[in-house]
C-alpha positions in Angstrom: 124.3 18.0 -49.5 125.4 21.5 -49.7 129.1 23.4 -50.1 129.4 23.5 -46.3 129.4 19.5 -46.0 131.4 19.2 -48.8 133.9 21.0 -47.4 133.8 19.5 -44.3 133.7 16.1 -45.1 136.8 16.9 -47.6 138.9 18.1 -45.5 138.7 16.4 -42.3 138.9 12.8 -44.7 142.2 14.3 -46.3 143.8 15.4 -42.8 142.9 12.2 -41.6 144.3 10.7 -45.0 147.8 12.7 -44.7 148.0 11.8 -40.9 147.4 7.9 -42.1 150.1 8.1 -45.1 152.6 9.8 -42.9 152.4 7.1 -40.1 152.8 4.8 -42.8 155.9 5.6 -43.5 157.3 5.7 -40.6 155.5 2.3 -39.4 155.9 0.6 -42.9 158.2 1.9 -45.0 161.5 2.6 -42.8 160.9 -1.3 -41.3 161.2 -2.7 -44.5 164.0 -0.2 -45.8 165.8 -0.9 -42.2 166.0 -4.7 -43.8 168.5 -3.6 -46.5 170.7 -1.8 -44.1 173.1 -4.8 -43.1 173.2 -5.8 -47.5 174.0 -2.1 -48.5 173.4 1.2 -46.6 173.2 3.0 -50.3 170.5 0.7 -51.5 168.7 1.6 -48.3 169.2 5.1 -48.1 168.0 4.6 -52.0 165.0 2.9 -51.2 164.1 5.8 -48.5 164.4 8.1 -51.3 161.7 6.9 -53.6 159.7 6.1 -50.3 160.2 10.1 -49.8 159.6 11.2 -53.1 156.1 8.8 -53.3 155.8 11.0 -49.7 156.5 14.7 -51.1 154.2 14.1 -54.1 150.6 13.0 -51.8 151.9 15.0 -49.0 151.4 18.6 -49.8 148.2 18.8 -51.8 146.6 16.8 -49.3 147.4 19.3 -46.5 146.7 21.9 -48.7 143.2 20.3 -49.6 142.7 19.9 -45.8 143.9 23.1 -44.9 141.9 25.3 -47.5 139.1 23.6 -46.5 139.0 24.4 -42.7 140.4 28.3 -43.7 137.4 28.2 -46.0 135.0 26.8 -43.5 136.2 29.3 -40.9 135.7 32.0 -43.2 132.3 30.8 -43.6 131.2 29.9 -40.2 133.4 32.2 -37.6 134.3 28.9 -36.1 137.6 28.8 -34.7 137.9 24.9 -34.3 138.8 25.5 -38.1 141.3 27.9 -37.8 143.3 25.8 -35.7 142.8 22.5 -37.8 144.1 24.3 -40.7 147.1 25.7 -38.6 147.4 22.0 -37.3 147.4 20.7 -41.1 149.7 23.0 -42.0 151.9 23.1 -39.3 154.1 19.6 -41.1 155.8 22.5 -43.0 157.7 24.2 -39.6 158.1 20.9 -38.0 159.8 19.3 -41.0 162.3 22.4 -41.9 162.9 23.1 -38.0 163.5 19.3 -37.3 163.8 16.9 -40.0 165.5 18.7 -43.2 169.1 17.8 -41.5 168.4 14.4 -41.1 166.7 14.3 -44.9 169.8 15.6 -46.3 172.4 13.2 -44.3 170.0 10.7 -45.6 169.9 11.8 -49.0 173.8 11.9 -48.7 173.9 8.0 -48.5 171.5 7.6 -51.2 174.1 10.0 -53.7 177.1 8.1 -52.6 178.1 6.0 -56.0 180.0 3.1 -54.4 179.9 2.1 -51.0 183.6 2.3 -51.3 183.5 6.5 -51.3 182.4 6.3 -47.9 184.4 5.1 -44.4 182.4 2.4 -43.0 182.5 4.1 -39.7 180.1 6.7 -41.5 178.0 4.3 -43.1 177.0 2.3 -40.1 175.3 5.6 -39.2 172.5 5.4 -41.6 170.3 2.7 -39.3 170.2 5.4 -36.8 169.3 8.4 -39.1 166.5 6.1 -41.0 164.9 5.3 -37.1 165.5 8.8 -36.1 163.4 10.4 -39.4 160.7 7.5 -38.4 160.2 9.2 -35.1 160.4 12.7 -36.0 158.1 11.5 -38.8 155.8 9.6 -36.8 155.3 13.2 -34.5 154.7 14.5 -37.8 151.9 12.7 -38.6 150.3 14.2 -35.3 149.5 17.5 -37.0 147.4 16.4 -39.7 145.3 14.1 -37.0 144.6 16.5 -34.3 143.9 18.8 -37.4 141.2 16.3 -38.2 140.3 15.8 -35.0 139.5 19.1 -34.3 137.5 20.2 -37.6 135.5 17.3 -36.9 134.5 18.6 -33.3 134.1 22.1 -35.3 131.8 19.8 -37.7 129.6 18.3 -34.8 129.1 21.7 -33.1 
């Protein structure tokens, strides 16, 4: 096995392994943070946050590993399948500051709250709505990284 497949087989698996783990939130982790809302919205909004942070750490060098890959692969084989896997990989950055950083931050503002008591409860029946709001904004996320896969494995087969 040579360089070429290498690369190939590394980053189509970690586009396809960034789409799965951003899915996962979405499908996995807001459900079961969702189930604390009624209890406490800052232990949810709480449990988001370390559900994002376990997110922000795999996230990025995984679409960077992807990414590189397919730039590397075009460089290498004037294919342009790759060039638009690795703008698909990369493009969670764009979507995420165009779409979802407002909704991370009123989320984060729930999490920062010290006692439910600093907030109206009017406000902080709102959180349900922002957590299921980031899961579909999320889950569209997770579209990038899978059609980049998708496509740098057609470039693959070619």
């Amino acid at each position: 096995m040579n360089y070429h497949n290498l690369t190939q087989i590394a980053a189509i698996s970690s586009s396809f392994w960034l789409s799965g783990e951003i899915f996962t939130y979405s499908w996995g982790a807001v459900p079961a943070v969702l189930e604390a809302c009624p209890t406490s919205q800052h232990l949810a909004a709480k449990q988001w946050v370390a559900f994002y942070h376990r997110g922000h750490a795999l996230g990025p060098p995984l679409a960077i590993l992807g990414a590189g890959g397919f730039i590397w692969l075009a460089l290498k084989s004037h294919c342009s399948l790759y060039w638009g896997a690795a703008i698909l990989d990369i493009g969670i950055v764009p979507w995420t500051l165009l779409f979802m950083v407002q909704t991370n931050s009123r989320i984060f503002e729930f999490a920062n709250v010290k006692d439910s008591s600093e907030k109206p409860v009017r406000e902080e029946t709102q959180l349900a709505p922002l957590l299921n709001r980031w899961a579909g904004l999320n889950t569209i996320r997770s579209l990038f990284p899978f059609a980049g896969g998708i496509l740098g494995l057609i470039a693959a087969l070619c």
